[in-house]
Predicted model as a PDB file, atoms N, CA, C, CB and O in Angstrom, pLDDT in the B-factor column:
MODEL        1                                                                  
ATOM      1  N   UNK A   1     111.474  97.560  99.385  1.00 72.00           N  
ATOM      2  CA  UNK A   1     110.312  97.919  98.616  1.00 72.00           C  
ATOM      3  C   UNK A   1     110.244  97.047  97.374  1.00 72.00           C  
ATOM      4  CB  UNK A   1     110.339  99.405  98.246  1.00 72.00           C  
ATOM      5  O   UNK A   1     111.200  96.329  97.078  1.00 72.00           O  
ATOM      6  N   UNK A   2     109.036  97.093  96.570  1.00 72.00           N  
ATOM      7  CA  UNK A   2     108.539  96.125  95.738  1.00 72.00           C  
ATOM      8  C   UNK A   2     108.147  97.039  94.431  1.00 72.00           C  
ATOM      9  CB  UNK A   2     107.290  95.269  96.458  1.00 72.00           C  
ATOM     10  O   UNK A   2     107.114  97.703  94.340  1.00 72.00           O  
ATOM     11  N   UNK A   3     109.173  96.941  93.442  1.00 76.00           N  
ATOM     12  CA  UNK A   3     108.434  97.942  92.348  1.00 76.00           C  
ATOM     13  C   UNK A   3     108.106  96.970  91.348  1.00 76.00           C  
ATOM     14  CB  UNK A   3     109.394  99.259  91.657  1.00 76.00           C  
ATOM     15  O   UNK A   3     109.125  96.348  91.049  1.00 76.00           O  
ATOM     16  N   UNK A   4     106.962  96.531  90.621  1.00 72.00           N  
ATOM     17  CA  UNK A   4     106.505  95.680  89.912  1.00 72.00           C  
ATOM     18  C   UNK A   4     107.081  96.466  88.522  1.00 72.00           C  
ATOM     19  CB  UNK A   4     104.920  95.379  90.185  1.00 72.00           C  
ATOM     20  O   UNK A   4     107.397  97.654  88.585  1.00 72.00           O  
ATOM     21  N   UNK A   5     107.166  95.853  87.522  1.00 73.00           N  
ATOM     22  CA  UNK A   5     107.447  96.289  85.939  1.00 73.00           C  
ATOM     23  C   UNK A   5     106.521  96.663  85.369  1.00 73.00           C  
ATOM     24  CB  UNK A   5     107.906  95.387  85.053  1.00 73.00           C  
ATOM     25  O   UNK A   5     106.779  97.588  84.598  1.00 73.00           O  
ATOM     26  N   UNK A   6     105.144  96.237  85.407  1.00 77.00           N  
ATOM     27  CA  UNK A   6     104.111  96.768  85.100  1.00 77.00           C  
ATOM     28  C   UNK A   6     102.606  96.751  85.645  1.00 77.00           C  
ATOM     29  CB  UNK A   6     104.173  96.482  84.155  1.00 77.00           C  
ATOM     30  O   UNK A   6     102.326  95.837  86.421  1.00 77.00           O  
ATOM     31  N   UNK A   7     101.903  97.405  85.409  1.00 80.00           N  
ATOM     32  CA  UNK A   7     100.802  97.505  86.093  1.00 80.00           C  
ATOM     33  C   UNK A   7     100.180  95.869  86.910  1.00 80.00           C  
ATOM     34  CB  UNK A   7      99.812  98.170  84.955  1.00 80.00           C  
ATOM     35  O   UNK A   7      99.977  94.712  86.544  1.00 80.00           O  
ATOM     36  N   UNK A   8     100.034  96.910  88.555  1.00 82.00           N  
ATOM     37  CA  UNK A   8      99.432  95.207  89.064  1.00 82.00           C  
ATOM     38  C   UNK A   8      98.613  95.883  90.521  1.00 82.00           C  
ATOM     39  CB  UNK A   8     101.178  93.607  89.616  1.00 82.00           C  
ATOM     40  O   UNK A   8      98.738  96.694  91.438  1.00 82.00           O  
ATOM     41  N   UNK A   9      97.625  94.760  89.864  1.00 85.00           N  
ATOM     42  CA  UNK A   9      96.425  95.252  91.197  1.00 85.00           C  
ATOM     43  C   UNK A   9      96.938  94.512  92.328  1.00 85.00           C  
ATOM     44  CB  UNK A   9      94.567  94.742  90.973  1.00 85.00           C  
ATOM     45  O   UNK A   9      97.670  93.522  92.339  1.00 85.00           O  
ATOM     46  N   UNK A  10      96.387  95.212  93.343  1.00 87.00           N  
ATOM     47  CA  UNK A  10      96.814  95.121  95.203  1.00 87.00           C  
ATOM     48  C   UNK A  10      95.498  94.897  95.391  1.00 87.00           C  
ATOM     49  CB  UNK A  10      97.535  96.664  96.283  1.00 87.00           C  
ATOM     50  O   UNK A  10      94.573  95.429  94.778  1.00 87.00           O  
ATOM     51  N   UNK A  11      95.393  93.562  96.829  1.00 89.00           N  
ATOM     52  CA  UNK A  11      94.455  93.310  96.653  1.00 89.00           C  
ATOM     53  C   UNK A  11      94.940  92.724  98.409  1.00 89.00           C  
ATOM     54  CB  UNK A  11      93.977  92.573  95.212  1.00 89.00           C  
ATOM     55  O   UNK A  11      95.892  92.017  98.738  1.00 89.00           O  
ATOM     56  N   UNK A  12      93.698  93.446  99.388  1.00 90.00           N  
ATOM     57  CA  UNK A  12      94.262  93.222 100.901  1.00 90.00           C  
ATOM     58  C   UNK A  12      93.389  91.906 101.563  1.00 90.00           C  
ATOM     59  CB  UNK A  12      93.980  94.793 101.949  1.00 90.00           C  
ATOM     60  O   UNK A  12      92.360  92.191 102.175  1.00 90.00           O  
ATOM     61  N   UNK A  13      93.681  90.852 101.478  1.00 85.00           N  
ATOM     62  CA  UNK A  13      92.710  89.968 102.270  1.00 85.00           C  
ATOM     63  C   UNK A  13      92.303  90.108 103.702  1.00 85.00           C  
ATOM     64  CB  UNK A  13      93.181  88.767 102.235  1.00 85.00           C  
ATOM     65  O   UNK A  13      93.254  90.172 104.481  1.00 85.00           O  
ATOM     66  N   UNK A  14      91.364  90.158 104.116  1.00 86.00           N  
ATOM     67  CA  UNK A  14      90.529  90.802 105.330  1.00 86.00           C  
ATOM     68  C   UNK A  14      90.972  89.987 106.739  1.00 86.00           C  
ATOM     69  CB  UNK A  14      88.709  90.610 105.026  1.00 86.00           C  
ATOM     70  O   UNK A  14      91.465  90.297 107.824  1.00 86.00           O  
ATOM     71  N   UNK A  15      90.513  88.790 106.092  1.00 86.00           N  
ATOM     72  CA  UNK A  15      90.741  87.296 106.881  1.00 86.00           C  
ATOM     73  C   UNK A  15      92.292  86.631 107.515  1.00 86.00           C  
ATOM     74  CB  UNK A  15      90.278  86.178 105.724  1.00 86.00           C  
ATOM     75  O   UNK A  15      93.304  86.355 106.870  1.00 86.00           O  
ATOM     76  N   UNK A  16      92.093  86.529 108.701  1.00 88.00           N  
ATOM     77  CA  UNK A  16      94.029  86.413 108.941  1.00 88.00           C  
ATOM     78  C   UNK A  16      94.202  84.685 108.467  1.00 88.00           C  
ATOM     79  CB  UNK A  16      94.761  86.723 111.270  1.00 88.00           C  
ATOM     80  O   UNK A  16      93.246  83.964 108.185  1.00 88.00           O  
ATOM     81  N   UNK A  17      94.986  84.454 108.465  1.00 88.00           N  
ATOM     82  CA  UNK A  17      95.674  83.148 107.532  1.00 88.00           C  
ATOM     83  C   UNK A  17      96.835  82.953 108.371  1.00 88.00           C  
ATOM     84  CB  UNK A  17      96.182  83.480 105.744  1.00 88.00           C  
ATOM     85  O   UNK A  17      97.406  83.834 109.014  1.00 88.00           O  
ATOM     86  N   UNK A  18      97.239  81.318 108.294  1.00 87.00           N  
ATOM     87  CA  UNK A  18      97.959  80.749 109.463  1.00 87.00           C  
ATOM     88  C   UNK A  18      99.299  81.071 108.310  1.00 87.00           C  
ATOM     89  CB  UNK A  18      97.481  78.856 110.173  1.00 87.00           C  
ATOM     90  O   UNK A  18      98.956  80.662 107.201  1.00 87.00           O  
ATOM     91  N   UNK A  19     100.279  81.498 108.296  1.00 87.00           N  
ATOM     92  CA  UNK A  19     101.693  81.657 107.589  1.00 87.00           C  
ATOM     93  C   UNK A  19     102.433  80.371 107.456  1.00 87.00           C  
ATOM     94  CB  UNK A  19     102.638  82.637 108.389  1.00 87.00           C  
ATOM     95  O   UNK A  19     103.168  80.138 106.496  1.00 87.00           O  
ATOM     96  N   UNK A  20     102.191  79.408 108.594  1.00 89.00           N  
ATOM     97  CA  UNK A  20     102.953  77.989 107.851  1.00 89.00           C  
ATOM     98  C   UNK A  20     102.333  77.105 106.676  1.00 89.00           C  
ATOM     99  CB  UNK A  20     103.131  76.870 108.970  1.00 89.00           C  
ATOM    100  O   UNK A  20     102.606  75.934 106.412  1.00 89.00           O  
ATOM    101  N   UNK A  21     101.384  78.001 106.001  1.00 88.00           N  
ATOM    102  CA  UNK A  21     101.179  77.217 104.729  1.00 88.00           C  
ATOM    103  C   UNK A  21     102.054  77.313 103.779  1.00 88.00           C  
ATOM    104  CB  UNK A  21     100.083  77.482 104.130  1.00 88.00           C  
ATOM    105  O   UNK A  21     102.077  76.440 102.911  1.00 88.00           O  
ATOM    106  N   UNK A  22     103.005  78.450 103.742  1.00 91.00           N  
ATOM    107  CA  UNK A  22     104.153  78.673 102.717  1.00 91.00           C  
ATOM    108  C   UNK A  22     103.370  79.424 101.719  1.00 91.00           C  
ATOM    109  CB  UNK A  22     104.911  77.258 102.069  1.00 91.00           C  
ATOM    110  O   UNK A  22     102.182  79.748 101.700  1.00 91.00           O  
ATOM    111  N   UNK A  23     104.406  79.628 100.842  1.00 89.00           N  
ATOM    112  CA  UNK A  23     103.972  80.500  99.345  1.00 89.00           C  
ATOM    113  C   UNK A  23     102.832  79.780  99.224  1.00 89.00           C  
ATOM    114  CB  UNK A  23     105.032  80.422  97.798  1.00 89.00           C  
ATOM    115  O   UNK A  23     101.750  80.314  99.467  1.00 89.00           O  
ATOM    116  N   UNK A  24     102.937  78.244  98.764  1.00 91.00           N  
ATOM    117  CA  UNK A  24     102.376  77.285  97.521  1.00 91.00           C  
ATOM    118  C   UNK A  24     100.617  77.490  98.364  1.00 91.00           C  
ATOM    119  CB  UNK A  24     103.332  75.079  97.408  1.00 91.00           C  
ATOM    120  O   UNK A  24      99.541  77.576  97.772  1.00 91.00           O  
ATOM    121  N   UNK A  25     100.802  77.511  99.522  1.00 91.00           N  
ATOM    122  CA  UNK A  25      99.191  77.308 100.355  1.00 91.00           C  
ATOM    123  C   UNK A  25      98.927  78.501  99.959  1.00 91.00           C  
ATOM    124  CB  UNK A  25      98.950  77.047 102.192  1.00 91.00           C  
ATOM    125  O   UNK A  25      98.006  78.572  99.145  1.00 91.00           O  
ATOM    126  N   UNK A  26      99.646  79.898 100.395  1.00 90.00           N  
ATOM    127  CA  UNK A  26      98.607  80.916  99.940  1.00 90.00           C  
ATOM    128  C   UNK A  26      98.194  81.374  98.533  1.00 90.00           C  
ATOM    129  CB  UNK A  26      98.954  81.989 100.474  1.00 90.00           C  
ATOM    130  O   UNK A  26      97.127  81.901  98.217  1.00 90.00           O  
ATOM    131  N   UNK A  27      99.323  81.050  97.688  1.00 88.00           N  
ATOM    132  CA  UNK A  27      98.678  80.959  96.431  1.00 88.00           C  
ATOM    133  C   UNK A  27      97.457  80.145  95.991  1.00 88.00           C  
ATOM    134  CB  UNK A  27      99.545  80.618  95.714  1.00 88.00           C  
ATOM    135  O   UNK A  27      96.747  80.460  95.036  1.00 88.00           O  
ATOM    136  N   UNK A  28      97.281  79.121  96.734  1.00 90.00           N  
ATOM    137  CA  UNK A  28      96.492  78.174  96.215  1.00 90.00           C  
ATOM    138  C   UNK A  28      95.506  79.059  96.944  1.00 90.00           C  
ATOM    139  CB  UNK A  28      96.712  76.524  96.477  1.00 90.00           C  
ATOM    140  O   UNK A  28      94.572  79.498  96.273  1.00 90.00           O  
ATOM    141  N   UNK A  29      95.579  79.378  98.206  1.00 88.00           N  
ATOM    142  CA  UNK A  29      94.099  80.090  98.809  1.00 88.00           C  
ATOM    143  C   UNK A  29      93.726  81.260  98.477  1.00 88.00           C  
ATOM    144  CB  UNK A  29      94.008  80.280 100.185  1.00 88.00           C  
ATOM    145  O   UNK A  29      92.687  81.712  98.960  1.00 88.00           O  
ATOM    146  N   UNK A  30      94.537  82.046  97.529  1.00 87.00           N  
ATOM    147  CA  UNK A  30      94.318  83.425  96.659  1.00 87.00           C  
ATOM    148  C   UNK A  30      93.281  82.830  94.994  1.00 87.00           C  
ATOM    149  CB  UNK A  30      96.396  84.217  96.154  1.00 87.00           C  
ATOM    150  O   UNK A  30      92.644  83.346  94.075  1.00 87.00           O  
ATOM    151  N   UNK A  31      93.625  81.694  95.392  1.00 90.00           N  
ATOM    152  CA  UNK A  31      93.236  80.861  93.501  1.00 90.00           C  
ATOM    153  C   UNK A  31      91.867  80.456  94.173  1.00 90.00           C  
ATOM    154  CB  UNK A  31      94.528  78.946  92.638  1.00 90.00           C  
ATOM    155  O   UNK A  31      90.976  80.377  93.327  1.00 90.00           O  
ATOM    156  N   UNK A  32      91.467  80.187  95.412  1.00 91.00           N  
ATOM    157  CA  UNK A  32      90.476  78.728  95.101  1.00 91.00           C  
ATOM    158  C   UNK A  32      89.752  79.747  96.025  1.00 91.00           C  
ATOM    159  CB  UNK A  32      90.907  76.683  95.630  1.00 91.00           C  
ATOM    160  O   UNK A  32      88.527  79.682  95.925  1.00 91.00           O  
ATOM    161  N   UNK A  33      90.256  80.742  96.966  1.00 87.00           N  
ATOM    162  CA  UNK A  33      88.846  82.229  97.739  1.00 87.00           C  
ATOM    163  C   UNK A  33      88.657  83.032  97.266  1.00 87.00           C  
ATOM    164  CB  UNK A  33      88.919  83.114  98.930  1.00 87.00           C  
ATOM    165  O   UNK A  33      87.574  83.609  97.364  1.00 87.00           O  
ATOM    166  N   UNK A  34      89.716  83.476  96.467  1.00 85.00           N  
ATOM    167  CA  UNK A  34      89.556  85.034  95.688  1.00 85.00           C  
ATOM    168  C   UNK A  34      89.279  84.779  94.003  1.00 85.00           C  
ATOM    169  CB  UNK A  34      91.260  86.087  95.880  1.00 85.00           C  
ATOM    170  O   UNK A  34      88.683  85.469  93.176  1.00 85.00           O  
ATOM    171  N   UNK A  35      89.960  83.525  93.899  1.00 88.00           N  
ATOM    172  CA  UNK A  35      89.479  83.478  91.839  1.00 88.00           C  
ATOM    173  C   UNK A  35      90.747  84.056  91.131  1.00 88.00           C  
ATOM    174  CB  UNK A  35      87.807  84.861  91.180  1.00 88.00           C  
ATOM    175  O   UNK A  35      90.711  84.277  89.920  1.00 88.00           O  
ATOM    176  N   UNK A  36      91.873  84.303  91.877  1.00 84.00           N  
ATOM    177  CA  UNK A  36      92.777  85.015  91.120  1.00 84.00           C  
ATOM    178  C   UNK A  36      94.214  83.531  90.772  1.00 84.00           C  
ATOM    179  CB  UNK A  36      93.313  86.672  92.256  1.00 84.00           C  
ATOM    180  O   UNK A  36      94.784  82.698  91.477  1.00 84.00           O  
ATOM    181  N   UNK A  37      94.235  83.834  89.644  1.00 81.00           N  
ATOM    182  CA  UNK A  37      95.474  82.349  89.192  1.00 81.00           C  
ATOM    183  C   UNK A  37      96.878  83.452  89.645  1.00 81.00           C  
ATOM    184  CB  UNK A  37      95.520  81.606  86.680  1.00 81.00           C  
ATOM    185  O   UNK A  37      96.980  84.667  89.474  1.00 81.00           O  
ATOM    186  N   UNK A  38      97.728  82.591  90.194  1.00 74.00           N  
ATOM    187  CA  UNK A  38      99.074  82.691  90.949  1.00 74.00           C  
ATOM    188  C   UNK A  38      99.962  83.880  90.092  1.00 74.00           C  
ATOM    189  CB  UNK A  38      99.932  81.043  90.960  1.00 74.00           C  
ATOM    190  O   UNK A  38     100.839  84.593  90.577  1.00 74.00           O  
ATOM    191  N   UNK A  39      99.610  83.883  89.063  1.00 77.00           N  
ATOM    192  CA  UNK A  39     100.697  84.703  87.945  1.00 77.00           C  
ATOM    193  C   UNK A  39      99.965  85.105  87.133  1.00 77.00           C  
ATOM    194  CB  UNK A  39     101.836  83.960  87.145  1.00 77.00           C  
ATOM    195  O   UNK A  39     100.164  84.666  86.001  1.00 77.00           O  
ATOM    196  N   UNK A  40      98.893  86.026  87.303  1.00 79.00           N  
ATOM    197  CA  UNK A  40      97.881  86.776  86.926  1.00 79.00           C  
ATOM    198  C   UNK A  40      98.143  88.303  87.009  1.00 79.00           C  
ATOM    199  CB  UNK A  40      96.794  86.385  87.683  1.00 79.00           C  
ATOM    200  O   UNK A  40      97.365  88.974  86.331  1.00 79.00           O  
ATOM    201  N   UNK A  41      99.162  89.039  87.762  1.00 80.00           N  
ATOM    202  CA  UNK A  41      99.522  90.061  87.696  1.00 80.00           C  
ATOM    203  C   UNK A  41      99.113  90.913  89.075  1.00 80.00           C  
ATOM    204  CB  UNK A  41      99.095  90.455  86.491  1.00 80.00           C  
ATOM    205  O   UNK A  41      99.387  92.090  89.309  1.00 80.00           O  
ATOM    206  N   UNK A  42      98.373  89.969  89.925  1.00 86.00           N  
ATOM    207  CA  UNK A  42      97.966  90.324  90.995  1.00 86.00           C  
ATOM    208  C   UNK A  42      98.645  90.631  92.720  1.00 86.00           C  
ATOM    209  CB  UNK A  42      97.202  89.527  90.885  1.00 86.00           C  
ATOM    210  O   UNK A  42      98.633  89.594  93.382  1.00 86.00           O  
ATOM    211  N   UNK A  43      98.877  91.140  93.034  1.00 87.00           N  
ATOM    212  CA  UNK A  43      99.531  90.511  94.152  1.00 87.00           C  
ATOM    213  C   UNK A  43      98.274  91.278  95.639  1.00 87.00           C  
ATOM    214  CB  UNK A  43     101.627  91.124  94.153  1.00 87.00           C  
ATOM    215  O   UNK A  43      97.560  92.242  95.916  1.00 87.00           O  
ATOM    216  N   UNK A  44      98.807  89.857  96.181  1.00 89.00           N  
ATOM    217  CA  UNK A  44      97.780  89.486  97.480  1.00 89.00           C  
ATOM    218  C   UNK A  44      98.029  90.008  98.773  1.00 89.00           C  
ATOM    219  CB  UNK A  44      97.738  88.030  97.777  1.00 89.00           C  
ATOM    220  O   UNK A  44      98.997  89.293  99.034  1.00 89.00           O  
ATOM    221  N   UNK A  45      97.861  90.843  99.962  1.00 90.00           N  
ATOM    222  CA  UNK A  45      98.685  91.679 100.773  1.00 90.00           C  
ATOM    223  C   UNK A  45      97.812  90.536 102.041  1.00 90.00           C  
ATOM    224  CB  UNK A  45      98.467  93.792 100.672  1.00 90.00           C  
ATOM    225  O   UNK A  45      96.605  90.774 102.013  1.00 90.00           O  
ATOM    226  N   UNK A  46      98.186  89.386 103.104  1.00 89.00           N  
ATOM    227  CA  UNK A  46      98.023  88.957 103.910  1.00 89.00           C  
ATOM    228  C   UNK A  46      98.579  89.405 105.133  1.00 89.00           C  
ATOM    229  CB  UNK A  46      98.145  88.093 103.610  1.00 89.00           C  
ATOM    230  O   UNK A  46      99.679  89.887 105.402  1.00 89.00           O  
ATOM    231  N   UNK A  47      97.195  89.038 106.078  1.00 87.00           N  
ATOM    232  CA  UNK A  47      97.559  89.196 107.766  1.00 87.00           C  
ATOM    233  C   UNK A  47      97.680  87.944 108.844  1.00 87.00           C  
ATOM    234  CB  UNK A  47      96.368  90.071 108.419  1.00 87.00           C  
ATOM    235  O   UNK A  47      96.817  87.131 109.173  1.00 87.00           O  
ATOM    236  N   UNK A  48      98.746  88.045 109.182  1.00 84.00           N  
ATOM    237  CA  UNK A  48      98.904  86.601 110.059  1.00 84.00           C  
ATOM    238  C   UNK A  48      97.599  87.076 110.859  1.00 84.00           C  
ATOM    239  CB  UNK A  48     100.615  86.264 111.180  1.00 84.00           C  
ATOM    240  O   UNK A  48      96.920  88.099 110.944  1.00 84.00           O  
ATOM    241  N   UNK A  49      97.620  85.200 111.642  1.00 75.00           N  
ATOM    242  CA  UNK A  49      96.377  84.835 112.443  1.00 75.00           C  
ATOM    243  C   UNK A  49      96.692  85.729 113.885  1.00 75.00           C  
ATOM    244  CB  UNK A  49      96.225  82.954 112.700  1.00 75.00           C  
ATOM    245  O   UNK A  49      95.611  86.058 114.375  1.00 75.00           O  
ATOM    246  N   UNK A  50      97.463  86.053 114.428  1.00 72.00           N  
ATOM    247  CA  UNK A  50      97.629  86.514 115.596  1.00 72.00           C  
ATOM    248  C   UNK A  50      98.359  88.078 115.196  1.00 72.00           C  
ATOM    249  CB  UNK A  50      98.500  85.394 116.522  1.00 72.00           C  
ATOM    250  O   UNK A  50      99.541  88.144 114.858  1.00 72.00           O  
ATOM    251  N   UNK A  51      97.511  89.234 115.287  1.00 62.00           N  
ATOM    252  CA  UNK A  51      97.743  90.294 115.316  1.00 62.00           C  
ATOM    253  C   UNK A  51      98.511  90.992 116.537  1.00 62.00           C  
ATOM    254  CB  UNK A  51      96.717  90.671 115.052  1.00 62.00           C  
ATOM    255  O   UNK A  51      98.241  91.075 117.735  1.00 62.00           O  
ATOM    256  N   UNK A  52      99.408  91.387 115.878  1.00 63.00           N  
ATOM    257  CA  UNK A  52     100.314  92.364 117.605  1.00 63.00           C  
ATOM    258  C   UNK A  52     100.369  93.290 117.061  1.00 63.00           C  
ATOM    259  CB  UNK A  52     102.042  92.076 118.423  1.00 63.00           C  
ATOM    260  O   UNK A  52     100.835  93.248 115.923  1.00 63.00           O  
ATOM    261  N   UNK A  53      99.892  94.632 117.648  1.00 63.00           N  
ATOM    262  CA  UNK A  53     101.115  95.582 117.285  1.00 63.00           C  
ATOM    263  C   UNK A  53     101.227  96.629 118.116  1.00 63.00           C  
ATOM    264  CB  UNK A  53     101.069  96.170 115.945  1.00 63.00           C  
ATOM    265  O   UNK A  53     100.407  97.114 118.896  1.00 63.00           O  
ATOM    266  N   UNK A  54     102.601  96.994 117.800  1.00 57.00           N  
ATOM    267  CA  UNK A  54     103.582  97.481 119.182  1.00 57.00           C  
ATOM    268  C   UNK A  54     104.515  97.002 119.733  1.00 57.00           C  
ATOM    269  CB  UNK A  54     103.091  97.581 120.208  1.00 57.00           C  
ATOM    270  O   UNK A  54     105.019  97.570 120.701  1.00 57.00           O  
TER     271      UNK A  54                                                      
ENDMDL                                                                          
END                                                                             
């Protein structure tokens, strides 16, 4: 589990996203689709491109 130190908005992107971009790609694609800078207090909840579950 993830307990932040202080207050921080959750924020679920809809759109699935390929995971071999690494941290640095999805930060950059949280900065340049959503408007949010990397260390803004935000954190970004992503869905890989190929959904399974089960």
């Amino acid at each position: 589990m993830i307990f932040p130190d202080q207050a921080v908005r959750i924020v679920i992107a809809t759109k699935p996203v390929d995971f071999r971009k690494g941290h640095d790609g999805l930060a950059a694609m949280a900065h340049a689709e959503l408007g949010f800078a990397p260390k803004a207090g935000v954190m970004v909840v992503f869905r890989g491109s190929v959904a399974q579950i089960g």
